[in-house]
C-alpha angles and dihedrals in degrees: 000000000000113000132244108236112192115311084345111116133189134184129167140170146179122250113212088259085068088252109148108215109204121202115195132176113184121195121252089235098225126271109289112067097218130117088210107044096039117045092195086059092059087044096055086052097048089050092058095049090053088041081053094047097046091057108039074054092047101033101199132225128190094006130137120199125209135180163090103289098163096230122127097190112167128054090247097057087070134066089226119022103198092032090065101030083110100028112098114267100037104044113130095244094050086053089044091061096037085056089053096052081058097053102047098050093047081245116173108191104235104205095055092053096056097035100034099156132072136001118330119190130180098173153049136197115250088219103064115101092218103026089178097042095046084043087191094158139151135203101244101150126061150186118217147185137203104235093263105059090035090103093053094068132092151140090047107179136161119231092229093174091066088077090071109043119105124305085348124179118246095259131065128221117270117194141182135187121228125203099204 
């Protein structure tokens, strides 16, 4: 079983079809992105490296991996590249380990796959006035497959107008459907 390493959380379980559904959450890692002034921040990369070293042990197959991973990795999962480059979330060592959790596990990110082109957003601050109208999102939460099952995926979406329903997370909803 994979460890829980400080507010990081991790469930998984296996469908009748032998499909292993994985549920992360991985913490935001607080607001300064060093390792020496923010302790959280250390903690969230502490927890990808173990994430990456669990699977390159376990090598998945037939898996799928949700979550809320906190990672926004590419320029268009954020509403400003270079402004967020140092902001939480979207720094460069933060995408580096998330790439290598990829990597390690054979993970292929499903939404973007589907819906390759554009800004794609799964969350939005709190603190933002219009939320909708400022639109400065970022693509925290995910939906994965191991290389075997990839092809399998499709409609991926993200249920934006939850957002603004009444007393919403911060984070809306993202699916995909799986032909297995």
């Amino acid at each position: 079983d994979f460890a829980s390493l400080g507010h990081a959380r991790h469930i998984a379980g296996q469908l009748e079809n032998g499909v292993t559904i994985h549920n992360f959450y991985v913490p935001a890692g607080g607001d300064v992105p060093d390792r020496e002034k923010n302790e959280k921040f250390g903690q969230k990369l502490d927890y990808l490296t173990e994430m990456r070293d669990w699977f390159k042990a376990s090598s998945p197959k037939k898996s799928i991996l949700v979550g809320d991973l906190n990672i926004a990795p590419l320029e268009e999962d954020v509403w400003d590249h270079k402004k967020l480059l140092k902001i939480v979330s979207h720094t460069p060592i933060e995408v580096e380990h998330f790439n290598d959790v990829m990597a390690a596990g054979d993970w292929h990110d499903v939404t973007r796959a589907d819906i390759s082109e554009g800004k794609l957003y799964s969350w939005w601050s709190y603190r933002a006035k219009d939320w909708d109208g400022a639109d400065k999102g970022r693509r925290l939460d995910h939906v994965w497959a191991t290389g075997d099952i990839k092809a399998s995926a499709h409609s991926s979406r993200v249920l934006r107008d939850a957002r603004g329903w009444e007393k919403p997370s911060d984070h809306a909803p993202v699916f995909a459907t799986f032909d297995l």
